[in-house]
C-alpha positions in Angstrom: 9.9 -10.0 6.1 10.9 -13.1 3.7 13.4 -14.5 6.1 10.8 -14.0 8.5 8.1 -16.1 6.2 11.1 -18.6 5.5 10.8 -17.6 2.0 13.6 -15.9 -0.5 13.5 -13.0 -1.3 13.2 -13.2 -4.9 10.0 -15.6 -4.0 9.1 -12.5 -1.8 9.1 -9.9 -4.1 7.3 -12.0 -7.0 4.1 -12.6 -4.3 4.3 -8.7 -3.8 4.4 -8.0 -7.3 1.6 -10.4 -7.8 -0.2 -8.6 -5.6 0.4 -5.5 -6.6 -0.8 -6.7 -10.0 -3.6 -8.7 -10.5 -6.3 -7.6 -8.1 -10.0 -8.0 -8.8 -11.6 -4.1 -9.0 -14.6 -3.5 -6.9 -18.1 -2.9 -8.9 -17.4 0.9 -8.9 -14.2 0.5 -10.6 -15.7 -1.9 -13.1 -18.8 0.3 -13.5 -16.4 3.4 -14.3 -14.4 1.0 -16.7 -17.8 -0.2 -18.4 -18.3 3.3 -18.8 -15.2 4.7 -20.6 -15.3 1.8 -22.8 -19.1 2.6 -24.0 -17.8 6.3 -25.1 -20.9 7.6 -23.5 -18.6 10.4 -21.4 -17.9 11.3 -25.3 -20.7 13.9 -25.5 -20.0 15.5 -22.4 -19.1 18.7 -22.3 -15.5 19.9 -22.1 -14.5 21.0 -18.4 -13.6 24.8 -17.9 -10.7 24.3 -16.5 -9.3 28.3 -16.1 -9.8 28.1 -12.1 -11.0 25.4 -9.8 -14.0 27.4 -9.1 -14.9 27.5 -13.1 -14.1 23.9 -13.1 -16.7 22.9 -10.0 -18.9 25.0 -12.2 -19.2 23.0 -15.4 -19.1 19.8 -13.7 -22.6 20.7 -11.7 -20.8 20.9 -8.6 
């Protein structure tokens, strides 16, 4: 793929890393982020988490 892009491969792999790194999360993610940083999930009650049927069960599902 670099040779195809005329590029090194070292030059390569630091664009896919780059990539791979610093993305900008969609407004879910950063809704879910905004979230665990206010603590509010802090109250929540703890998951049963014996069986997946007892754990569907005490998250309302």
């Amino acid at each position: 793929m670099a040779k195809r892009q005329n590029r090194s491969l070292n030059n390569y792999v630091e664009t896919l890393l780059l990539d791979a790194a610093y993305h900008e999360p969609n407004e879910t993610t950063k809704a879910a982020m905004e979230e665990a940083r206010s603590g509010t999930l802090r109250n929540a009650p703890a998951l049963d988490m014996s069986s997946i049927e007892a754990m569907e069960k005490s998250m309302g599902l």
